[in-house]
DSSP file (Angstrom, degrees, kcal/mol; ACC not computed):
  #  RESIDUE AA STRUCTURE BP1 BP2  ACC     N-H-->O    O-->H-N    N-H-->O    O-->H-N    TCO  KAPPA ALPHA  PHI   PSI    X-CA   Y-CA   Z-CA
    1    1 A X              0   0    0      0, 0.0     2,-1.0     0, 0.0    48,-0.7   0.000 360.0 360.0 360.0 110.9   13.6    4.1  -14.2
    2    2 A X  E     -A   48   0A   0     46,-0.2     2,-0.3    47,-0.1    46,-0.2  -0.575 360.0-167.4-107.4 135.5   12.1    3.0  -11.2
    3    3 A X  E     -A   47   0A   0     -2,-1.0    44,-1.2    44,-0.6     2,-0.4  -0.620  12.3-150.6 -94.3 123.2   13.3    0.4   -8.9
    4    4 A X  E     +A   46   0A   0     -2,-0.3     2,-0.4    42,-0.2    42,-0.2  -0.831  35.3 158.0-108.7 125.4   11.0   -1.1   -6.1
    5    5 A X  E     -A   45   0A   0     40,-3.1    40,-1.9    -2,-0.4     3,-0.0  -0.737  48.2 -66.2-136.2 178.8   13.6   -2.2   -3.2
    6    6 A X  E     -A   44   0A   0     -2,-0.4     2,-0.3    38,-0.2    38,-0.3  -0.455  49.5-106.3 -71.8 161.3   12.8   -2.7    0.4
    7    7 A X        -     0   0    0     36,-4.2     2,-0.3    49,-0.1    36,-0.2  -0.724  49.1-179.7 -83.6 145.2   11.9   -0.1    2.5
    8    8 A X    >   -     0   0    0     -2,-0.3     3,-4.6    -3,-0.0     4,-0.1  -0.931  44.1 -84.6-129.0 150.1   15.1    0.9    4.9
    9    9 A X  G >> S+     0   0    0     -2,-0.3     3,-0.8     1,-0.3     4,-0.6   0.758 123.8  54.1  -9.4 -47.1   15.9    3.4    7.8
   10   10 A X  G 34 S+     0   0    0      1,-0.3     4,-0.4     2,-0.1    -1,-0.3   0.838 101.6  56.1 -87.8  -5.7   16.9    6.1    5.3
   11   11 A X  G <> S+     0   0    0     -3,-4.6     4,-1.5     1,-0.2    -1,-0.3   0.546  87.0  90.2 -87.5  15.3   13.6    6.0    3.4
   12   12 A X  T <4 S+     0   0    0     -3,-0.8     4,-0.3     2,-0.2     5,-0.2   0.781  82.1  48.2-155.7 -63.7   11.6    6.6    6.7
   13   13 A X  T >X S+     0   0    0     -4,-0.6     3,-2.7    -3,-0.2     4,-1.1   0.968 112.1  48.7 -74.0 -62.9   11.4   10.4    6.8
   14   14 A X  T 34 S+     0   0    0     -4,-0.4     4,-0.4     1,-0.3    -2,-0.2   0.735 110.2  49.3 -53.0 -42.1   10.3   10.7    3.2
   15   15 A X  T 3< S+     0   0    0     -4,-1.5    -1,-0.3     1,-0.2    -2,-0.2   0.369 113.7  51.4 -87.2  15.0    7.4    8.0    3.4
   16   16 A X  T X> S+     0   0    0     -3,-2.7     4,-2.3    -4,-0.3     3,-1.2   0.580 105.5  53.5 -68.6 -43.0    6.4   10.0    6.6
   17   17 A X  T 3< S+     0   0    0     -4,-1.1     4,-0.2     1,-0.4    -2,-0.2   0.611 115.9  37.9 -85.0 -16.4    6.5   12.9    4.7
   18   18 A X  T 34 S+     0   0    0     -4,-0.4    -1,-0.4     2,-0.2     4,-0.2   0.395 104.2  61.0-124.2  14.3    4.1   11.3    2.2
   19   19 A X  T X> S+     0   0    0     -3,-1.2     3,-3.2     2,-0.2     4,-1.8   0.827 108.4  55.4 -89.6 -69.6    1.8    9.4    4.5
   20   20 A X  T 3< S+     0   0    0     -4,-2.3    -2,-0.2     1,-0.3    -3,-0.1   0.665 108.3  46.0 -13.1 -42.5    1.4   13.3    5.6
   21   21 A X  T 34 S+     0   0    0     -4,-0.2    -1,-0.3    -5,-0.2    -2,-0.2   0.575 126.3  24.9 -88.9 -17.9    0.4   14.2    2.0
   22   22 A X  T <4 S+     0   0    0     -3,-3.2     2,-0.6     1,-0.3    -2,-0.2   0.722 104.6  76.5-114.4 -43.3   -2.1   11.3    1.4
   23   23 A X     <  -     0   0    0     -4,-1.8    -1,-0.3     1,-0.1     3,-0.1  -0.886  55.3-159.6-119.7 124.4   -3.3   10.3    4.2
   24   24 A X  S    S+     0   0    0     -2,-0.6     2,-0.6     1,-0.2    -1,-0.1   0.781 107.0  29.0 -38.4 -52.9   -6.2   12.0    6.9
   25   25 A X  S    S-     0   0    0    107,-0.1    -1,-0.2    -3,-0.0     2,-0.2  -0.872  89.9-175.0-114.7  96.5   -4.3    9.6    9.8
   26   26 A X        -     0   0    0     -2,-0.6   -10,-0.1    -6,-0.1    -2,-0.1  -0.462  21.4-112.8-104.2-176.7   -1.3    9.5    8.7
   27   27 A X        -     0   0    0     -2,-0.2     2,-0.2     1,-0.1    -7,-0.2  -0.377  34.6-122.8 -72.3-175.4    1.8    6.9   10.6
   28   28 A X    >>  -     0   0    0      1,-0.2     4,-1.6    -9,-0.1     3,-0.6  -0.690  27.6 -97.7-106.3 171.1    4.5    8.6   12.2
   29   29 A X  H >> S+     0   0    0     -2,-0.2     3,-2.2     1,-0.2     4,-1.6   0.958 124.9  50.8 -51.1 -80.5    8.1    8.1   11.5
   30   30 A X  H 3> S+     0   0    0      1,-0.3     4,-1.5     2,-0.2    -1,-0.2   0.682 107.9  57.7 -43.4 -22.0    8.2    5.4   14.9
   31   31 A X  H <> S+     0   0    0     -3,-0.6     4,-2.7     2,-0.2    -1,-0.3   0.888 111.2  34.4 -87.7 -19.9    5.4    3.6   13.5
   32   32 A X  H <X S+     0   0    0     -3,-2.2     4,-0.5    -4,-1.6    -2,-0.2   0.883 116.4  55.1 -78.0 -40.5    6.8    2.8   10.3
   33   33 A X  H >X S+     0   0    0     -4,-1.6     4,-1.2    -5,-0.3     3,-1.0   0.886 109.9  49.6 -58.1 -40.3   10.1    2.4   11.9
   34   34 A X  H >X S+     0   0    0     -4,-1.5     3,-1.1     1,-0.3     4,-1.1   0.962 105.7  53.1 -46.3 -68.8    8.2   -0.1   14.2
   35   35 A X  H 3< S+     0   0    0     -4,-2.7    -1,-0.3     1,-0.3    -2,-0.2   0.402 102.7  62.9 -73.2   0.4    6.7   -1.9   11.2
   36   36 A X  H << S+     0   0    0     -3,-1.0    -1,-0.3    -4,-0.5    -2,-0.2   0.833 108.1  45.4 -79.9 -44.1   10.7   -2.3    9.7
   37   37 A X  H << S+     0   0    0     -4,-1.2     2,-0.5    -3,-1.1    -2,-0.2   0.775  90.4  97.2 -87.3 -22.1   11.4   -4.3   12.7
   38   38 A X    ><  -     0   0    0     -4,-1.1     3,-0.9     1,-0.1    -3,-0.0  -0.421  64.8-148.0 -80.0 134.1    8.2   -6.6   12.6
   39   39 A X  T 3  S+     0   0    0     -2,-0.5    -1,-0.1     1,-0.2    -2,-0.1   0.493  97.4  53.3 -83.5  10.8    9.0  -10.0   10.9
   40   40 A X  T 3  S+     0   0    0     21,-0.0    20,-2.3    -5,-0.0     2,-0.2  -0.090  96.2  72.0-143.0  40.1    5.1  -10.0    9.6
   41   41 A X  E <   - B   0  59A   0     -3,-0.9     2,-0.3    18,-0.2    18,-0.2  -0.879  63.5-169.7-134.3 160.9    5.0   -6.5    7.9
   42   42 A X  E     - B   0  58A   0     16,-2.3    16,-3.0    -2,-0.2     2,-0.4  -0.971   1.9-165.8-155.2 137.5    6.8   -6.1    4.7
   43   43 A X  E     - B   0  57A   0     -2,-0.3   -36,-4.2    14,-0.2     2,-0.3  -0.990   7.5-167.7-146.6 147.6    7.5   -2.7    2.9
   44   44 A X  E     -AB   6  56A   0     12,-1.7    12,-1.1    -2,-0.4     2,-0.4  -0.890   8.4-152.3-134.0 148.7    8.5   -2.0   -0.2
   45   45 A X  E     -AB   5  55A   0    -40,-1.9   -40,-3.1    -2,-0.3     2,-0.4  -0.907  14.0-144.4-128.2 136.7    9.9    1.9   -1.5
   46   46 A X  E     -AB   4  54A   0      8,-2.8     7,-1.9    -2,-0.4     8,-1.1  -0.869  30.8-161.5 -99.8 132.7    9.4    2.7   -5.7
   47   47 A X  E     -A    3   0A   0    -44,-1.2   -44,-0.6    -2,-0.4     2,-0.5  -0.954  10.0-162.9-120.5 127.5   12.9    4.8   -5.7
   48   48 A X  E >  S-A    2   0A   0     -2,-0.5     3,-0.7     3,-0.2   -46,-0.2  -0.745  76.3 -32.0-118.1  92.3   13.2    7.3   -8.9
   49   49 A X  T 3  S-     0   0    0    -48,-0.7    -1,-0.1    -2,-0.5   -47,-0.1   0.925 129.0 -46.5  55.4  44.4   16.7    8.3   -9.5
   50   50 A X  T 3  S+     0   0    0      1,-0.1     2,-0.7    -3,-0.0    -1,-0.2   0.355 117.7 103.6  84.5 -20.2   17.1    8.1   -5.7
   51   51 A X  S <  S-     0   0    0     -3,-0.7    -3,-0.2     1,-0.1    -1,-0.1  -0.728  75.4-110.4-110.6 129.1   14.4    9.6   -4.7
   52   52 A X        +     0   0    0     -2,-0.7    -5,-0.3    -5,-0.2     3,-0.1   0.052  27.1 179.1 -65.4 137.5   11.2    8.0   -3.3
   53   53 A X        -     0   0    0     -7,-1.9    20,-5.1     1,-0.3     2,-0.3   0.856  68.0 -56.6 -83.0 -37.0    8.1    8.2   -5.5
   54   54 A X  E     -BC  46  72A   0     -8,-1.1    -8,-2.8    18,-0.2    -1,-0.3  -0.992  51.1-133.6 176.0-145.3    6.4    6.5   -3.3
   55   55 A X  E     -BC  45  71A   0     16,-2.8    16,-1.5    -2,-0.3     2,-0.3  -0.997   7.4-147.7-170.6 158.2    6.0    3.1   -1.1
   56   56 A X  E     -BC  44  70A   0    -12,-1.1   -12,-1.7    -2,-0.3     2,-0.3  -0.893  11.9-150.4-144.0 173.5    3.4    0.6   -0.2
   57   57 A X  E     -BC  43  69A   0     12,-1.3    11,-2.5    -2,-0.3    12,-0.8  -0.985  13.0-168.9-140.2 120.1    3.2   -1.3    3.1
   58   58 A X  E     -BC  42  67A   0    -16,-3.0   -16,-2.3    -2,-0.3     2,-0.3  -0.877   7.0-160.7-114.3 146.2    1.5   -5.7    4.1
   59   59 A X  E     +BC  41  66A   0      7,-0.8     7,-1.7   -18,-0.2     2,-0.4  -0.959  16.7 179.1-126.6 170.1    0.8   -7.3    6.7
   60   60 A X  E     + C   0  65A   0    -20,-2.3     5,-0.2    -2,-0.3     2,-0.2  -0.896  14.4 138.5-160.6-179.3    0.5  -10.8    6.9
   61   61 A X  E >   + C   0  64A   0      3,-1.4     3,-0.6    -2,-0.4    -2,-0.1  -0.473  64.8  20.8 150.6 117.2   -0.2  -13.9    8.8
   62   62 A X  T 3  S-     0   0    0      1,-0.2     3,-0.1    -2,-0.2    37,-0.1   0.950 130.8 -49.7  76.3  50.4   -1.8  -17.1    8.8
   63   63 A X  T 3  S+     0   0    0     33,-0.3    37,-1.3     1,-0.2    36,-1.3   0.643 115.5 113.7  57.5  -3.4   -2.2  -17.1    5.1
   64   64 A X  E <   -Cd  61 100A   0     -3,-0.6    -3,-1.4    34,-0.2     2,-0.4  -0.858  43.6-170.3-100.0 125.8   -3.6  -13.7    5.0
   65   65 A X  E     -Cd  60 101A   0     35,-1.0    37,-1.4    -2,-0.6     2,-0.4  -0.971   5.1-179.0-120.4 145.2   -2.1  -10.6    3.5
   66   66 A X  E     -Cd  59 102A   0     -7,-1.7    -7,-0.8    -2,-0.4     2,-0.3  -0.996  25.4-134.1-123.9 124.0   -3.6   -6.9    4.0
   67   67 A X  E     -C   58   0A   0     35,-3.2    37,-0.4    -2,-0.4    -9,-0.2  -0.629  18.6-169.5 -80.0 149.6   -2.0   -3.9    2.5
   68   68 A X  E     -     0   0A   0    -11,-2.5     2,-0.2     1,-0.4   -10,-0.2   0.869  64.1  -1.9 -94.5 -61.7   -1.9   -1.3    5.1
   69   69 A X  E     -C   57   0A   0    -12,-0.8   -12,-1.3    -3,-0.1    -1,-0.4  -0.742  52.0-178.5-125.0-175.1   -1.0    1.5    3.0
   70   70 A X  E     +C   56   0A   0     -2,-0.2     2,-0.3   -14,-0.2   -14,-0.2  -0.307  20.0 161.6-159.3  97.5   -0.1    2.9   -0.9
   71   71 A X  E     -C   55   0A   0    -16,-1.5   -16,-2.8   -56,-0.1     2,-0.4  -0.701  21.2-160.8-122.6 177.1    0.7    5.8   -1.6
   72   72 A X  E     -C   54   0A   0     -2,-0.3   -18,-0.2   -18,-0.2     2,-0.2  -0.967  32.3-110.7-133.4 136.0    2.5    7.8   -4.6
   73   73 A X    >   -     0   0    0    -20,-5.1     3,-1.3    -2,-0.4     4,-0.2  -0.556  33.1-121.8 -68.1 143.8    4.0   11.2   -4.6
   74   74 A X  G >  S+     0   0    0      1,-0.3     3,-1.0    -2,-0.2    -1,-0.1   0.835 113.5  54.4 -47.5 -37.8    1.9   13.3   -6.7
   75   75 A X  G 3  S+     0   0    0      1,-0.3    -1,-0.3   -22,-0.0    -2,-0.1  -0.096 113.7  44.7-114.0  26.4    4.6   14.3   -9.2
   76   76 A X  G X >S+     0   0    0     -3,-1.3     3,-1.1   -23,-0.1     5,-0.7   0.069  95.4 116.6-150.0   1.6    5.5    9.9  -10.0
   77   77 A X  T < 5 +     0   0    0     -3,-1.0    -3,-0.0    -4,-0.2   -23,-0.0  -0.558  67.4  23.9 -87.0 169.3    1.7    9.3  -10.2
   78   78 A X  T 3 5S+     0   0    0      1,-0.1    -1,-0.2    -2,-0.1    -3,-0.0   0.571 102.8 100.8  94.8  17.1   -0.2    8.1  -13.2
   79   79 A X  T < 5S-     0   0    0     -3,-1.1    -2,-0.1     0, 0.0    -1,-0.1   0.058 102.1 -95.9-110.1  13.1    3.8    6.5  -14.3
   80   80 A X  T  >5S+     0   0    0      1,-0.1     4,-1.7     4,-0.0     5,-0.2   0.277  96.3 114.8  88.9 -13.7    3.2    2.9  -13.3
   81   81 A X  H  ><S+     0   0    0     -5,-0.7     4,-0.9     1,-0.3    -4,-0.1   0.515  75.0  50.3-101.3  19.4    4.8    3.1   -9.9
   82   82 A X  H  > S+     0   0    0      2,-0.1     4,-1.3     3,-0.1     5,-0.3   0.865 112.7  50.4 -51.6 -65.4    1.5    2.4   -7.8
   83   83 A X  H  > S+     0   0    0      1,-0.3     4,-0.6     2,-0.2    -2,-0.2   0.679 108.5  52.4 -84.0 -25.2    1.1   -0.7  -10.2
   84   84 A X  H  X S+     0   0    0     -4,-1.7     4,-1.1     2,-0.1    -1,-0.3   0.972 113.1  51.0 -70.4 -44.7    5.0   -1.8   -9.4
   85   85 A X  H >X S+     0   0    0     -4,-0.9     3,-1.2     1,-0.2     4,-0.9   0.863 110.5  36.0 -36.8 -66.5    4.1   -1.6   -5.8
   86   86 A X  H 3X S+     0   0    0     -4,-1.3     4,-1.8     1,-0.3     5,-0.3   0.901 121.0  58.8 -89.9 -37.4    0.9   -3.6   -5.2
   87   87 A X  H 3X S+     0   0    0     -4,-0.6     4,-1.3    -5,-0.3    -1,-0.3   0.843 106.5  47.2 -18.8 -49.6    3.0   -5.9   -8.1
   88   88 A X  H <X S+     0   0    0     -3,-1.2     4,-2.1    -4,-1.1     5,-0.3   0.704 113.9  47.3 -91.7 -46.8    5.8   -6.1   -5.6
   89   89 A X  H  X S+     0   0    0     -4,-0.9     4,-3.5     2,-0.2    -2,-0.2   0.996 108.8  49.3 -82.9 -50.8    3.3   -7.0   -2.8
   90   90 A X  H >X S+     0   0    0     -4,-1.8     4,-1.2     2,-0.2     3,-1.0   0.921 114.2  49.1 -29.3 -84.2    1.2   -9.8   -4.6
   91   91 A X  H >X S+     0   0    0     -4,-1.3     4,-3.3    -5,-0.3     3,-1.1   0.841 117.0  44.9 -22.5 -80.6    4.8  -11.3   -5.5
   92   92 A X  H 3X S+     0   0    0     -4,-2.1     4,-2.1     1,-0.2     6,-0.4   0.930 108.3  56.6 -19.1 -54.7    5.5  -10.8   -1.7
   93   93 A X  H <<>S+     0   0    0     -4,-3.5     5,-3.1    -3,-1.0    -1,-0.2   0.926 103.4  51.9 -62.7 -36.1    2.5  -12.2   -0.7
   94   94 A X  H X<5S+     0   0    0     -4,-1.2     3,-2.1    -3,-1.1    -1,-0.2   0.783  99.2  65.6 -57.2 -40.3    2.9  -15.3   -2.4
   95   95 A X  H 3<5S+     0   0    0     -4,-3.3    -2,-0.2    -5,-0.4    -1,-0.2   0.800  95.1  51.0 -45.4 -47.9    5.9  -15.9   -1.1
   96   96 A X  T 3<5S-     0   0    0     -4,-2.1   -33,-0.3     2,-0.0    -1,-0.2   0.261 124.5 -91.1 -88.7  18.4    5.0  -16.3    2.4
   97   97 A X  T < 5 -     0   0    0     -3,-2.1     2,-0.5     1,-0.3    -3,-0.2   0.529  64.8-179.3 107.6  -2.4    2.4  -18.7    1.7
   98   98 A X      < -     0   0    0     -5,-3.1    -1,-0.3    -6,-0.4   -34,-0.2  -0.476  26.1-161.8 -70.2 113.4   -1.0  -16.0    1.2
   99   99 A X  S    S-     0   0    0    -36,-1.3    46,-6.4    -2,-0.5     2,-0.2   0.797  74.7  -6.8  -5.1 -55.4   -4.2  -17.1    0.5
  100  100 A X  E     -dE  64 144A   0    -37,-1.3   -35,-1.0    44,-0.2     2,-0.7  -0.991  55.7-131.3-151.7 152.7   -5.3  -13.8   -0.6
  101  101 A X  E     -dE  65 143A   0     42,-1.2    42,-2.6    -2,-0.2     2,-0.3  -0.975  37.4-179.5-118.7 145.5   -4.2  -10.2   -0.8
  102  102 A X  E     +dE  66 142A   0    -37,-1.4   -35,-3.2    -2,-0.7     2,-0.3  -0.870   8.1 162.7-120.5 164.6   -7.0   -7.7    0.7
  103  103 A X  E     - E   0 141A   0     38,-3.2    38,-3.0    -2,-0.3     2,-0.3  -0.967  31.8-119.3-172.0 171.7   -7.3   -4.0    1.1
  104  104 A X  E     - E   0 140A   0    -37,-0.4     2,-0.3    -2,-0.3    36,-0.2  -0.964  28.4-179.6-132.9 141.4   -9.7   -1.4    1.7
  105  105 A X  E     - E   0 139A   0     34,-2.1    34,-1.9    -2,-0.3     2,-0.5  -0.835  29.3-111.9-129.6 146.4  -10.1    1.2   -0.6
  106  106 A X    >   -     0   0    0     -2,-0.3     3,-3.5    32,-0.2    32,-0.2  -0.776  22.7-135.5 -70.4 106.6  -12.7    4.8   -0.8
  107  107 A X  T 3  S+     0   0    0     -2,-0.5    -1,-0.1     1,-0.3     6,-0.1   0.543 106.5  67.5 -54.4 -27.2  -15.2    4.4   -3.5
  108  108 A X  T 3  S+     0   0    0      1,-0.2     2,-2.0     2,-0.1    -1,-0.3   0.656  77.5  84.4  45.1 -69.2  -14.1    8.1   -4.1
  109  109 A X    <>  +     0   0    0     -3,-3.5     4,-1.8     1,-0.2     3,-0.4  -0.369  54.8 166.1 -90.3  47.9  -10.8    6.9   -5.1
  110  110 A X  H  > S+     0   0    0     -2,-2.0     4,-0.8     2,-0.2    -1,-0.2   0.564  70.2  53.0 -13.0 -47.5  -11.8    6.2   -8.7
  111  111 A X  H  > S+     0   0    0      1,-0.2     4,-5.0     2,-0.2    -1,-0.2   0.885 109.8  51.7 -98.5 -51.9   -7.9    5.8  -10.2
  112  112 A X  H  > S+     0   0    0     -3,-0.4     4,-1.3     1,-0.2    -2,-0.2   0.716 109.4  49.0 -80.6 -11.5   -7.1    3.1   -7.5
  113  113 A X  H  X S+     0   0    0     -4,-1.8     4,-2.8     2,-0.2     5,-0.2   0.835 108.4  49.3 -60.3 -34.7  -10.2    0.9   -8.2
  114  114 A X  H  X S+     0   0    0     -4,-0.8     4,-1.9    -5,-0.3    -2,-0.2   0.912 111.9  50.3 -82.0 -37.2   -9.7    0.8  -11.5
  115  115 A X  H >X S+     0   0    0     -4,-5.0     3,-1.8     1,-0.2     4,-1.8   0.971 114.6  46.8 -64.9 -59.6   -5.6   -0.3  -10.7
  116  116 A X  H ><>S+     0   0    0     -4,-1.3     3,-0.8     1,-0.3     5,-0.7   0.840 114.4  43.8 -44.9 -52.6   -6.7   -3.1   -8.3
  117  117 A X  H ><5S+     0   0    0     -4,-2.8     3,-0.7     1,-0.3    -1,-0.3   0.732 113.0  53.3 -81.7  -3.9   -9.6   -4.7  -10.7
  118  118 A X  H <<5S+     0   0    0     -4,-1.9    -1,-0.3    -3,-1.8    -2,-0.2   0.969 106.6  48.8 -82.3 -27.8   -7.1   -4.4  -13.6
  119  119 A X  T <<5S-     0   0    0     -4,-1.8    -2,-0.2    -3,-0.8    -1,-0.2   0.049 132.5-101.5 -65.4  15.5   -4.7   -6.4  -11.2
  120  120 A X  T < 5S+     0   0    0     -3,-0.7     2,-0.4     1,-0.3    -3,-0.2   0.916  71.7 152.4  45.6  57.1   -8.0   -9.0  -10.8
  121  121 A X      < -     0   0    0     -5,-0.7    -1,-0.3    -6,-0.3     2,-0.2  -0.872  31.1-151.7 -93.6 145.2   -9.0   -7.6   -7.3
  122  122 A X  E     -F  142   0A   0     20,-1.8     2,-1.0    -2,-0.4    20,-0.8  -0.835  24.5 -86.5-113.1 157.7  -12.6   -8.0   -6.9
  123  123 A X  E     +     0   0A   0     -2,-0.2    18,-0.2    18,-0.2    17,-0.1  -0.535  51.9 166.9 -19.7  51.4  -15.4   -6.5   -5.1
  124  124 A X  E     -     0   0A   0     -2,-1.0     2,-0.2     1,-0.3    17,-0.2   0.505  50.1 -75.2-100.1   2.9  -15.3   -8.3   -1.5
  125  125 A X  E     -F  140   0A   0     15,-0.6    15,-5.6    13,-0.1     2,-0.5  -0.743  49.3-102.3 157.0 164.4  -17.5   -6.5    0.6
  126  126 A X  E     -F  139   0A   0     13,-0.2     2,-0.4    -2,-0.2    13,-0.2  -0.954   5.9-132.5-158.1 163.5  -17.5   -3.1    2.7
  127  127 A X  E >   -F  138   0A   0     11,-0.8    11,-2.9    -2,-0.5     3,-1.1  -0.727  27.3-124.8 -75.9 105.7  -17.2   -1.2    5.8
  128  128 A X  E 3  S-     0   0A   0     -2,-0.4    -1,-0.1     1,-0.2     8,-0.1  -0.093  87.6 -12.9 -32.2 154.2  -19.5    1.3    7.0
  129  129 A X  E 3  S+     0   0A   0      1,-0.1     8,-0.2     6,-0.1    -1,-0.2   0.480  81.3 154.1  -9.6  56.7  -18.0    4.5    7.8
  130  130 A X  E <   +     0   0A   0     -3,-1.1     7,-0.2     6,-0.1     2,-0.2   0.877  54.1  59.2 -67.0 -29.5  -14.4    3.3    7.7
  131  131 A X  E   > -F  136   0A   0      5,-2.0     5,-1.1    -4,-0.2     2,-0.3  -0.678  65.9-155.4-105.1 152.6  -12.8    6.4    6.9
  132  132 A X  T   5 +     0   0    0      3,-0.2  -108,-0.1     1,-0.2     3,-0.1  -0.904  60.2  53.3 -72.4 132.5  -12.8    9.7    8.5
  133  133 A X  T   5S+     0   0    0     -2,-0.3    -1,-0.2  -109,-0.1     3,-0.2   0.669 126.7  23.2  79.2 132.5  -12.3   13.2    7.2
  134  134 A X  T   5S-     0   0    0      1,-0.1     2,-0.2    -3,-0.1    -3,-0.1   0.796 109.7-117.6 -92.4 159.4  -14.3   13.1    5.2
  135  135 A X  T   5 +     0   0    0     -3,-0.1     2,-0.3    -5,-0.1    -3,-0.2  -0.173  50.4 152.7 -45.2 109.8  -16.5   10.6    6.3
  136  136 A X  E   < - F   0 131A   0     -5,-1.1    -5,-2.0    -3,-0.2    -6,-0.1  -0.923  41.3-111.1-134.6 156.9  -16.6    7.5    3.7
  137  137 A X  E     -     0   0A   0     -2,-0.3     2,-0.5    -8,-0.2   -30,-0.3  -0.423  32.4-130.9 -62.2 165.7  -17.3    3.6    3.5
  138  138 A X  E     - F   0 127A   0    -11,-2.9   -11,-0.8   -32,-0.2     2,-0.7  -0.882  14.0-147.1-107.4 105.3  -14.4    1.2    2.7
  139  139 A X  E     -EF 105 126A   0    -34,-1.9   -34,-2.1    -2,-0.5     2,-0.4  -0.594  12.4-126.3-104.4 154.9  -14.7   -1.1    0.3
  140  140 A X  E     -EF 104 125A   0    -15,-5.6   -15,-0.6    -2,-0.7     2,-0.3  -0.533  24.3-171.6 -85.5 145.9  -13.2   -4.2    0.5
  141  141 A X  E     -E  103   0A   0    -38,-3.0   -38,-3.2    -2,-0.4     2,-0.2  -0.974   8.9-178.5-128.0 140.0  -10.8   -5.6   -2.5
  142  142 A X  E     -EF 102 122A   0    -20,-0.8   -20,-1.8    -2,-0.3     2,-0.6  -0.956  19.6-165.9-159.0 127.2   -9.6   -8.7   -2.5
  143  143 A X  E     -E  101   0A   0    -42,-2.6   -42,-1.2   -22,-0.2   -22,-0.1  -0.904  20.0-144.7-113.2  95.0   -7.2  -11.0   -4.9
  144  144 A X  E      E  100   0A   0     -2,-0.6   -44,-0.2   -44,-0.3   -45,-0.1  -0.263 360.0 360.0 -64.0 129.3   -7.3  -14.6   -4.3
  145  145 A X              0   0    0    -46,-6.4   -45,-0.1   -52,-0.1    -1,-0.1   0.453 360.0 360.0-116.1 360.0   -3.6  -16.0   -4.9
């Protein structure tokens, strides 16, 4: 069963360890540790028998929420616990009052389009050559709360 709880100190090496695995730039342990201590980031760890599956990351302000990151260990994916996360942040997001939750996605990334517009994210626009390695646009998703 997995349980989406806050992220804390001891999950910090392991969601280094999979921003490493996912991601081209990925944080470092001090930036995530940074973003525990900011009162307008919120992060949330999918736990599986104790061990993290994976984690998603917002920030927010002014009625605006942006996921920063979401990622899933390979070996938890395609099990729901991407869909508890960004679940877990929408919930979140409402909570402090958000307009809207946005994020930017690679049209590449086939499996995570398809979770946001079943979670009635829409189409809101995109960024020339936001990503690097390899080079891609971003497209924008966006769920109006």
């Amino acid at each position: 069963m997995t349980e989406i709880v806050p992220m804390r100190l001891k999950h910090v090496a392991r969601v280094a360890e999979l921003e490493r695995l996912c991601f081209a730039f990925p944080w470092s342990e001090q930036t995530l540790i940074d973003g525990l201590g900011n009162p307008q980031w919120a992060f949330f760890v999918a736990e599986d028998q104790g061990q993290v599956a994976g984690y998603a990351g917002m920030m927010f302000a002014a009625g605006e929420c942006f996921v920063a990151n979401l990622a899933v260990f390979p070996a938890f994916r395609r099990r729901g616990v991407a869909t508890a996360l960004l679940l877990r942040l929408l919930e979140k997001a409402r909570a402090v009052g958000g307009e809207f939750l946005s994020l930017e996605v690679r049209p590449s990334n086939r499996n995570a389009i398809a979770l946001y517009e079943k979670l009635g994210f829409s189409l809101a626009g995109r960024r020339r050559d936001f990503y690097d390695k390899p080079r891609e646009d971003g497209l924008i998703y966006t769920k109006w709360l």
